[in-house]
Every structure is written in C-alpha cells, then in structure tokens.
C-alpha positions as CSV (number, residue, x, y, z in Angstrom):
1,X,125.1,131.6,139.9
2,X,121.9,133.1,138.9
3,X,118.6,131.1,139.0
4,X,116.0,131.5,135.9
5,X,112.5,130.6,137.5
6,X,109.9,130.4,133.9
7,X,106.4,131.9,134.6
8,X,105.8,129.0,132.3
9,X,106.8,126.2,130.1
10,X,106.7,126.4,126.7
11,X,104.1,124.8,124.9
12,X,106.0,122.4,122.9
13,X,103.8,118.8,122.1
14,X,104.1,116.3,124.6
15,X,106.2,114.5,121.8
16,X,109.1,116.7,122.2
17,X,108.7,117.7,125.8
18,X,109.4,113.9,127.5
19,X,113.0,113.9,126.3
20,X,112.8,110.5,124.6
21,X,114.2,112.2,121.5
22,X,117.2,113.7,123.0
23,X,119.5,111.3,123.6
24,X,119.4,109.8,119.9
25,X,119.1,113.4,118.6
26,X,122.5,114.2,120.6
27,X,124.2,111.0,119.5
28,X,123.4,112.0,115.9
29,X,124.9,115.6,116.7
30,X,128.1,114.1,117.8
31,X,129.0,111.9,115.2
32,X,128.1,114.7,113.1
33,X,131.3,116.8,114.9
34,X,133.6,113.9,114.5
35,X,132.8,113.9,111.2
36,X,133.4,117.5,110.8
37,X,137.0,117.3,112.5
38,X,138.4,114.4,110.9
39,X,137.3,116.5,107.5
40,X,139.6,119.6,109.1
41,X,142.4,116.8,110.0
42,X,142.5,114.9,106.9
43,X,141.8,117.6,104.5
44,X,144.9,119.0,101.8
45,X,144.1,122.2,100.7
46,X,144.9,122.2,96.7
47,X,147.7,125.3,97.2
48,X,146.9,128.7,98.8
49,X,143.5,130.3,97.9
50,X,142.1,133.1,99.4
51,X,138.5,132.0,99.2
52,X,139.9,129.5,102.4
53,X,136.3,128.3,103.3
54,X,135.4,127.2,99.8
55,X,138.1,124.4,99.6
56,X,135.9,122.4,102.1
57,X,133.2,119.6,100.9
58,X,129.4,120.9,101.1
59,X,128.7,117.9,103.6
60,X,131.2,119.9,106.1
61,X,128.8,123.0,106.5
62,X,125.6,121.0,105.7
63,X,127.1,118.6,109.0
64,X,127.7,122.3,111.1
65,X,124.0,123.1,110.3
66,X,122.3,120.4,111.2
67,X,124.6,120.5,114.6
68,X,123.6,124.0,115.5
69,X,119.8,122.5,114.4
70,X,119.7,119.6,117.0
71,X,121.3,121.5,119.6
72,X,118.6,124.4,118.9
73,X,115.9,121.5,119.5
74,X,117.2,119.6,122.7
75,X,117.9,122.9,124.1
76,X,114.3,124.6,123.7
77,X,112.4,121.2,124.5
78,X,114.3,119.7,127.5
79,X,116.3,120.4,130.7
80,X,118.7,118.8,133.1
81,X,122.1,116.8,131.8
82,X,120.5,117.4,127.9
83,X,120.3,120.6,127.7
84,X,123.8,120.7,128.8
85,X,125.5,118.8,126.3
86,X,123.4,120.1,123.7
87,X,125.4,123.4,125.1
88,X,128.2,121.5,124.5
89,X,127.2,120.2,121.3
90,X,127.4,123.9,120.2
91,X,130.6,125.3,121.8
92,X,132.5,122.4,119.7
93,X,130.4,122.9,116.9
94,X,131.2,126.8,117.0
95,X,135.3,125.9,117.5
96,X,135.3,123.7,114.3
97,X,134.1,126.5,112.5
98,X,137.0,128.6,114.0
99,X,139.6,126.4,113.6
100,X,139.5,126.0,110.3
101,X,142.1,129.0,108.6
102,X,144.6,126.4,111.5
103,X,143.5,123.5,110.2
104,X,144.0,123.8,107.0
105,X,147.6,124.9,107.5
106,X,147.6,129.0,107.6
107,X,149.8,131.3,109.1
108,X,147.0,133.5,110.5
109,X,143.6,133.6,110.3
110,X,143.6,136.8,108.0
111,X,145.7,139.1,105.8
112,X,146.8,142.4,105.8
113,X,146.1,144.7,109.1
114,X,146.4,140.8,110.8
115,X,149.6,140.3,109.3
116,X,150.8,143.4,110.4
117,X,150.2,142.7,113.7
118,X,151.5,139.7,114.3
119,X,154.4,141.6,113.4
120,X,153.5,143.7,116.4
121,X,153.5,141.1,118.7
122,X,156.9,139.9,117.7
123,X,158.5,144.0,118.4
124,X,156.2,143.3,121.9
125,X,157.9,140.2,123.1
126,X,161.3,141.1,122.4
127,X,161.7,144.6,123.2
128,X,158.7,144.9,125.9
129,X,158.1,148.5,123.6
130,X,155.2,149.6,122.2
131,X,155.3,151.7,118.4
132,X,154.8,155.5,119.2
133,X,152.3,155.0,116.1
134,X,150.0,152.7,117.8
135,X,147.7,154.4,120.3
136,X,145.6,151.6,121.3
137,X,147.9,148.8,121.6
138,X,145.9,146.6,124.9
139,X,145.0,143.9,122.7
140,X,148.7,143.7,121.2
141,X,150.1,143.5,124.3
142,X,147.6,140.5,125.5
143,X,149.2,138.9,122.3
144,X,152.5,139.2,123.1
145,X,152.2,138.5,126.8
146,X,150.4,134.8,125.7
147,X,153.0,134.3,122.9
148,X,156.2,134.3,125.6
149,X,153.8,133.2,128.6
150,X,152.5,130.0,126.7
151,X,156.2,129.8,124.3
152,X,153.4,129.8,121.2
153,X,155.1,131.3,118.1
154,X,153.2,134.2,117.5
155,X,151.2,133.2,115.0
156,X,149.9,130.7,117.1
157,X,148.9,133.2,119.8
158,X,147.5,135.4,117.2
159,X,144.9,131.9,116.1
160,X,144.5,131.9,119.7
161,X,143.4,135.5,120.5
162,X,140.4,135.8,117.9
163,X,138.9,132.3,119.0
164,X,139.3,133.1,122.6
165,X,137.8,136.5,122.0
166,X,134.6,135.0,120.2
167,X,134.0,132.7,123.2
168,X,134.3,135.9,125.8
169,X,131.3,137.2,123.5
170,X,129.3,134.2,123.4
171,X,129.5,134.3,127.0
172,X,129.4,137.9,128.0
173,X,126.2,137.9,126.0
174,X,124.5,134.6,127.9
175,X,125.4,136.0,131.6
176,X,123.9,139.2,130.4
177,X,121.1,137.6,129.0
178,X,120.1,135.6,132.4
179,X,121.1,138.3,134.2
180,X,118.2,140.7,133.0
181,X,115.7,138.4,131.3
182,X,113.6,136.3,133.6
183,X,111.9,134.0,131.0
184,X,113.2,130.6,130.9
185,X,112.5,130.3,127.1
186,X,113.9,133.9,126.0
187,X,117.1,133.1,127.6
188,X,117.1,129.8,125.7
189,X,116.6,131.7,122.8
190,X,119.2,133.9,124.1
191,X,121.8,131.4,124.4
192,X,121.5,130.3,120.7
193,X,121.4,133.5,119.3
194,X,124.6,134.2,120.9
195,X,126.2,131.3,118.8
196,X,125.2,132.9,115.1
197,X,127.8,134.6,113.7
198,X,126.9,138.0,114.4
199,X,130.4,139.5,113.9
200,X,131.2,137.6,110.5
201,X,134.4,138.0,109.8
202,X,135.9,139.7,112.8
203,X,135.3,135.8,114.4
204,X,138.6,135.5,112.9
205,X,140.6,138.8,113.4
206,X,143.0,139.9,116.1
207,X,142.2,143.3,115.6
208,X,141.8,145.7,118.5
209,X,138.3,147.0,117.9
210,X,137.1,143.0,116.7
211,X,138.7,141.9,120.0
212,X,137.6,144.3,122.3
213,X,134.2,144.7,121.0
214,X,133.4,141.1,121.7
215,X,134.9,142.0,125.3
216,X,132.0,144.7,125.8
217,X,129.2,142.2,126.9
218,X,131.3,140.4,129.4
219,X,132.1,143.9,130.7
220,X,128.5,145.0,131.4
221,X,127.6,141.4,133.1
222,X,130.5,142.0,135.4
223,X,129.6,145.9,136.0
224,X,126.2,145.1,136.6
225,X,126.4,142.6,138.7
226,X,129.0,144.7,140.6
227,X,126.2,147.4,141.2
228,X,123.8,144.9,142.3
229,X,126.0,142.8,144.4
230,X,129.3,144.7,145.6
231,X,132.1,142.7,146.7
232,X,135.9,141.8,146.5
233,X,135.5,139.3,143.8
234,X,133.2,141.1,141.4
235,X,135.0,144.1,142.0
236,X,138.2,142.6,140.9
237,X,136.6,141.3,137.8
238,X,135.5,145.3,137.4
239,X,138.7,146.6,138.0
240,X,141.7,144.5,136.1
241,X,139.7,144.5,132.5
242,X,139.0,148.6,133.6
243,X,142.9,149.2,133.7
244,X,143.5,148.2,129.8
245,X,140.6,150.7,129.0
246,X,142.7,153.5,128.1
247,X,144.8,150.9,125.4
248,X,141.9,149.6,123.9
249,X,140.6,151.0,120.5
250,X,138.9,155.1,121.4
251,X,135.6,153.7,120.2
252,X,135.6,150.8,122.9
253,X,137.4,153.9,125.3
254,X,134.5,156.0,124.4
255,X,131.8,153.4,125.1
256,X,132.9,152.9,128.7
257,X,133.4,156.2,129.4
258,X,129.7,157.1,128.3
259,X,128.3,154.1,130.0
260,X,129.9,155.3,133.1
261,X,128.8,158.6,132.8
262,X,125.4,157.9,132.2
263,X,125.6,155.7,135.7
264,X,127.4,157.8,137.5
265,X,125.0,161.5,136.4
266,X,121.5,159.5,135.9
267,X,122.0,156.6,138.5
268,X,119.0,157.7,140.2
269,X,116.9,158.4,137.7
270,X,117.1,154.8,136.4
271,X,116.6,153.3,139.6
272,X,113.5,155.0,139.6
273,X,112.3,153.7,136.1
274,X,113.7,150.5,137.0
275,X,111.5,150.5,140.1
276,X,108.5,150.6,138.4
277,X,109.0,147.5,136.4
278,X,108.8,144.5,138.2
279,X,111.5,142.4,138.0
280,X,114.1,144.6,136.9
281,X,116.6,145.0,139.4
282,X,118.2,148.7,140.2
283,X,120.6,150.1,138.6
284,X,122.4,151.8,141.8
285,X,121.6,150.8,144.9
C-alpha cells in the first residue's frame, strides 16, 4: 500500500549487508519457535500457581530472546523474501508468548475484573442485554458476538479477544509508522519496537480500556489516511469502528472526541505547519 523510498542505506559492514547470513540465521530462529511450542504442548504445570510464567524452563524465554534477536538482525540488514519471514519470525514468536496462560491449561488469561467479565459475556450471549451498571460495554459485546458467532465457550473467546487485540496494536502502530516516517531504517526500527511488550500485562486482559487502547493506533492510520485519500473503502474502515465509540471506555471516548476536535477547529492551521515541512503530508486537504 504505501511505498518507503530510504534517502539512504544504512551503513551496516558489507558482512551483514550481502544476506549470506540470513538464511542460516532464520533457520536457527525457527527451530528455536518449534522448540518453544512443543515446550507450551508438552509442558504439566505442577497444580495452579499464580506466578503462571514462572513454571516454564529458563531455555523457553532465553529461546523467545534470541528469536526477537535474529529477527531484529535480518530485519535491519536485508530486504526482499528475508526481511519478511524474519516478520514472520516475530508474529509467531510474539503469539507463543500469548498463548501461554492457554497452553498451560487456564480458564482465562487473568483473574478478577477478567473473570468477571467473562461472566459478562455469558449474560450477553444469552439474553442479548447489557447490565445497566456497565457504561462502556463495546468490547463485551465484541466478546459475546465471537463467542455464539465462532460457538467458542466463552472463555475461549475471552483468550481470543486480548491476543487479537495485541496484534491490532502491533499493526495499528507499523501502518502508522510508514505512513508518516519516510526513513527506510526508522520504520524498521519502527516495526520492532512495536513487538516489545509495551502494555505488559494488559497483552493479556480483555478489559475495555486494555482492548480498546491497543485499538487507538489502528484508528489514527485509518483516519489519516482517510483525510489524505477520501474514498468508500477507507471511509468505511472510519466509520464501523466510529459507531462503538460511544461503548468504549470514556477515556478511549474522550480521546477521539479531542482528536476530532482538534481536526475539525485547527485543520487549517496544521496544514499550514505541515506545509512547511517537507514530506509531511496535510492534515486536511
């Protein structure tokens, strides 16, 4: 969709820069995965701990690091087919993480406020009613919908939820990134930043303000390229999210409104500014 022309190369040695590296390199990251998922299949957590993570061997994380390492290297030092699948290398690499609270054998991937709203899906799916009590129920009711859609038990769709979530925010922040930064080698960096763990623990919550939070990138992309390019299809992509606004969490509500507020009353002004920088393409046009 978008094209990311570098003003120039990055000055990596010529023995890292010819590629002969990153096919073995790869190899190495893969068998490094399988390892990691026969681990999470094989695996019998001792009873029920809540410490989850710690029941794993070392070699499981040390494995996941030096994944995200070699992926990090093919990615900033080659192109073509290799950069790819060292793309690939860490969308698997970031699911294993994910999937292990499932693997292991949990009901959900956290406790309390989770638990509780699992429960909410459940009153959803069976009554098509929403609790007077809950005043931002839009990511409840995406639960619910995927639980009798997909006829997952409900704590399946609420594993589902938070992993699909996380993925929307890896994304959102990639298409954002090569949407407005230029340099070949910052949106690499770009792209493997997005894959850190910024939100910790909400990774692994089906909360409403974890979920819809990690929505909020994809949401500017999709505005923003709306602005710059109006038509049917990114409109659309604009619009359906838009209508589950007022049931997301009044921070997220709060957000958007501002955001639109500050294009709507200063539009002009930052077309101005944005005219001045080269490169930087106008906000409203």
């Amino acid at each position: 969709m978008f094209e990311v022309k570098p003003r120039y190369l990055i000055n990596f040695p010529d023995f890292f820069t010819n590629g002969k590296y990153s096919k073995p390199l790869l190899a190495i990251g893969f068998l490094l995965l399988v390892h990691n998922f026969l681990i999470l299949y094989f695996h019998q957590p001792q009873g029920y701990v809540v410490d989850i993570y710690s029941v794993l061997p070392f070699s499981f994380y040390g494995a996941s690091i030096l994944c995200y390492l070699i992926s990090s290297f093919v990615l900033l030092s080659d192109r073509g087919i290799m950069r790819k699948i060292s793309i690939l290398l860490l969308v698997l690499n970031h699911l294993a993480i994910l999937l292990i609270p499932y693997m292991l054998g949990y009901y959900s991937m956290g406790r309390a406020d989770d638990m509780s709203y699992i429960g909410e899906y459940v009153h959803i799916s069976k009554t098509g009613a929403i609790d007077g009590w809950d005043i931002y129920p839009g990511s409840l009711i995406l639960g619910a919908a995927l639980s009798m859609v997909s006829s997952l038990p409900v704590n399946g769709a609420a594993f589902v939820m938070p992993i699909v979530f996380s993925f929307i925010f890896i994304g959102g922040l990639c298409l954002c990134c090569r949407l407005f930064l230029k340099e070949e080698r910052l949106v690499n960096i770009a792209v493997l930043s997005a894959f850190i763990f910024y939100l910790g623990p909400y990774n692994f919550l089906n909360v409403p303000h974890a979920l819809f939070f990690a929505y909020m990138p994809l949401f500017i992309f999709n505005l923003s390229w709306y602005i710059k390019r109006p038509r049917f299809a990114t409109a659309a992509l604009v619009l359906i999210p838009t209508i589950l606004v007022p049931f997301m969490h009044p921070f997220i509500v709060l957000f958007v409104f501002a955001l639109l507020l500050v294009l709507i009353l200063f539009g002009r002004i930052l077309n101005r500014f944005s005219g001045l920088i080269t490169g930087v393409p106008p906000v409203l046009s």
